[in-house]
C-alpha positions in Angstrom: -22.7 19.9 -24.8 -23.9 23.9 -25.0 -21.6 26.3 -26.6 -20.8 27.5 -22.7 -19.9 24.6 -21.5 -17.7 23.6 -24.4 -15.9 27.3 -24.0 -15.6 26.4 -20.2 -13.8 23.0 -20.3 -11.7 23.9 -23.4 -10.6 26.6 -21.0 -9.9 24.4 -18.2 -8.1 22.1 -20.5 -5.9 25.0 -21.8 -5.1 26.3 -18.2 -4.3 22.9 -17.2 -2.1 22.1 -20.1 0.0 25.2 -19.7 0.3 24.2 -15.5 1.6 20.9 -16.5 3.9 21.9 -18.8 5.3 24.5 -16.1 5.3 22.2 -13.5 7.3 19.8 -15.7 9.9 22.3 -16.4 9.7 23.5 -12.8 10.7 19.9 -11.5 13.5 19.0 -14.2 15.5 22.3 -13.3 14.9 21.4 -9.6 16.0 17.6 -10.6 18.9 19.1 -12.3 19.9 21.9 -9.7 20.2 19.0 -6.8 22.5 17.1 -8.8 24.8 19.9 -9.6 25.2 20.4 -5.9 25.8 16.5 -5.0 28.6 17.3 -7.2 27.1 14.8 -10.0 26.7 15.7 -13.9 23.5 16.5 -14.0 21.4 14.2 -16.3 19.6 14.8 -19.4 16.2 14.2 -19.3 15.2 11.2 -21.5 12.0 12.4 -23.6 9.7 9.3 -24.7 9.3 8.5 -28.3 6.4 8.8 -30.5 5.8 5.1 -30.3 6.3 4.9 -26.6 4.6 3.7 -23.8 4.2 7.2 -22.1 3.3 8.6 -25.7 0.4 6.2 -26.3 -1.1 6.4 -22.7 -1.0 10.1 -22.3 -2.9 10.3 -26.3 -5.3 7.5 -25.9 -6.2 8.2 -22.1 -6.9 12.5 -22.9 -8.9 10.8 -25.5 -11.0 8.4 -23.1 -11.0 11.0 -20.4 -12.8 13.6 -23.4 -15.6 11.0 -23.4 -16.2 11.4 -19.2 -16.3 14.9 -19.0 -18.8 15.1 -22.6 -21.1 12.4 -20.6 -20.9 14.1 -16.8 -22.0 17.4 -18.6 -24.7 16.1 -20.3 -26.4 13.9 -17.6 -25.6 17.3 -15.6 -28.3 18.8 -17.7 -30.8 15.7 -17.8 -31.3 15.3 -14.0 -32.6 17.2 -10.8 -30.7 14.8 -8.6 -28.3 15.9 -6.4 -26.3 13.2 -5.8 -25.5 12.3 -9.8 -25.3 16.0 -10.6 -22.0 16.2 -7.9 -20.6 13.1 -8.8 -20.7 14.3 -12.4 -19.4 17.6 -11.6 -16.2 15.4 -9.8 -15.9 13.4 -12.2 -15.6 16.4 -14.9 -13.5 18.5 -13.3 -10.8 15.7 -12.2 -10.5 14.3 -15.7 -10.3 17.4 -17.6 -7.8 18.6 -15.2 -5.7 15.3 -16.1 -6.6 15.6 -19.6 -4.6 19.1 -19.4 -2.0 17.5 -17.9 -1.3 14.3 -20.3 -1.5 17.1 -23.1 0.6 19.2 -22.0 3.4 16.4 -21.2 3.0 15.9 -24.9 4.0 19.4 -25.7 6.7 19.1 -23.3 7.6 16.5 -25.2 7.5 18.0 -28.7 5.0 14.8 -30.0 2.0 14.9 -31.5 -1.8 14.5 -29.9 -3.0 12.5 -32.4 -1.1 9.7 -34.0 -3.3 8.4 -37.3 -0.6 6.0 -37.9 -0.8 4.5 -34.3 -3.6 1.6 -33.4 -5.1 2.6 -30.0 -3.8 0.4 -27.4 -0.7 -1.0 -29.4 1.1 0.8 -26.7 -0.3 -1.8 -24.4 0.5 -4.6 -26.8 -3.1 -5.4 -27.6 -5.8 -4.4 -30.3 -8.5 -2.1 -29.1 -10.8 -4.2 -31.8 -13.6 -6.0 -30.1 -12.5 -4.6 -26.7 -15.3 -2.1 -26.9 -19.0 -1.6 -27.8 -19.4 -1.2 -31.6 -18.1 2.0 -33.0 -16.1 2.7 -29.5 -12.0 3.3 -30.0 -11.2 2.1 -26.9 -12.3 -0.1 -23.9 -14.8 0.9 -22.3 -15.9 4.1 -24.7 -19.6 4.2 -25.2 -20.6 3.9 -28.8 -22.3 7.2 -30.9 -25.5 5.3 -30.4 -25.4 4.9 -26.7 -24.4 8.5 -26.5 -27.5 9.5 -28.5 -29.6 7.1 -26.0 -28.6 9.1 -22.9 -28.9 12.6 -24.6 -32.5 11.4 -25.4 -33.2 10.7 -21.9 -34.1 12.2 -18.8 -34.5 12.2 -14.9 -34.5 8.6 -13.3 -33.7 6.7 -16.8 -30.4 9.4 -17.4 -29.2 8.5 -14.2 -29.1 4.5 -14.8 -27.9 5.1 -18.0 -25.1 7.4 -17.3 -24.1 5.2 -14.4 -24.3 2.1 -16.3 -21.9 4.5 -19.1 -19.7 5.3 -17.0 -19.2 2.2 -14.9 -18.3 0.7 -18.2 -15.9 4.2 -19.0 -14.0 3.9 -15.9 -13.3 -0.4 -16.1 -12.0 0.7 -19.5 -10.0 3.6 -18.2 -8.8 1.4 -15.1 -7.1 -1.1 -17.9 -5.5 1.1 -19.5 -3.9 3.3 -16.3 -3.1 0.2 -15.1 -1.0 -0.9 -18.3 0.5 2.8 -18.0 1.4 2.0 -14.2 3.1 -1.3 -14.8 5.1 0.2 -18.8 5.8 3.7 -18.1 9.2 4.8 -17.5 8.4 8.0 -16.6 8.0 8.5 -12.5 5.7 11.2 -12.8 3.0 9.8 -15.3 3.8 6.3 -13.8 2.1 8.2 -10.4 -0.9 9.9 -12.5 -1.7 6.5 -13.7 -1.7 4.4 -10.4 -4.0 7.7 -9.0 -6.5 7.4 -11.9 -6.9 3.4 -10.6 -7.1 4.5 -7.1 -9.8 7.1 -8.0 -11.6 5.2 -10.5 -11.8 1.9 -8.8 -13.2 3.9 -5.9 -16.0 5.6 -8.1 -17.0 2.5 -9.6 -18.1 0.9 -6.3 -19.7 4.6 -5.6 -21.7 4.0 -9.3 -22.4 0.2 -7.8 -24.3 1.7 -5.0 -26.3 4.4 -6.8 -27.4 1.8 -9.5 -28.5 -0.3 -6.0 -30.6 2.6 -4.6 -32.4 3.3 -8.0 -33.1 -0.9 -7.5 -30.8 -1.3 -10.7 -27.9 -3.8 -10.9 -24.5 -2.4 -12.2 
């Protein structure tokens, strides 16, 4: 990734942190003000746990979600073709906006971003070991060396790999906002979660058909 386009999505990601972290506030004083006049005491927000569900999910999925956008910009710069260059583009711009957003819950939260004590995917009561290619964290997480494999490509060959990448990124990612969607207590990141599946599920049978017309299986 160029120096610009790193400076351009840490941007987005700081914009989109600081929205979600407003929005949050925004929608617990409303939560709080309709109680007050239903003549209720209004409740205290419960705020997850380090070790929580919500906790794990929100680090380990702004982690996967990095990996997307550092993939759609590079195969943004390896292609001419229209159709991959926008489907990157989407695919950058959604998950870096959610990436702000699962951050910023964690400042909301007052919890760290990065847990070194805290296997990825013990949230989801299951080691990420062996779940991945070699050297990947996570499910689904392309390895340094695959990422070194598409950086050395270009046109028609950047396009099956990043496809075949990031059909692999989103079955990963579709796992784990699917654990998130069935554990987390938390309405609002329970919603986020059940979108990414909707979203992701749907790109992946969008990948399937691009992989078709290049006369690739996914």
């Amino acid at each position: 990734m160029s120096a610009r386009q790193a400076w351009w999505e840490g941007s987005r990601t700081r914009w989109a942190a600081v929205t979600a972290v407003v929005l949050a506030l925004l929608f617990a004083g409303a939560a709080t003000v309709a109680s007050a006049r239903d003549g209720a005491a209004p409740e205290r927000p419960v705020t997850p746990a380090a070790d929580s569900v919500e906790a794990g999910f929100a680090r380990d999925m702004a982690v996967h979600h990095q990996q997307a956008v550092e993939m759609s910009f590079l195969v943004r710069d390896l292609t001419d073709d229209e159709e991959i260059r926008r489907l990157a583009y989407d695919i950058a711009n959604t998950q870096a906006n959610q990436r702000g957003m699962l951050l910023g819950w964690l400042d909301l939260w007052g919890l760290p971003k990065v847990a070194m004590d805290r296997e990825p995917m013990g949230w989801m009561g299951m080691p990420s070991h062996g779940a991945s290619a070699p050297g990947a964290p996570m499910p689904g997480m392309a390895s340094r060396a695959q990422l070194a494999e598409l950086r050395a490509s270009k046109g028609r060959q950047a396009e099956i790999g990043y496809l075949r990448l990031m059909t692999a990124h989103h079955k990963g990612g579709v796992h784990m906002a699917r654990g998130c969607a069935e554990k987390c207590a938390t309405p609002v990141e329970r919603e986020l979660a059940q979108g990414m599946v909707d979203a992701q599920e749907s790109e992946i049978a969008l990948m399937a058909e691009l992989l078709r017309k290049r006369g690739v299986r996914g």
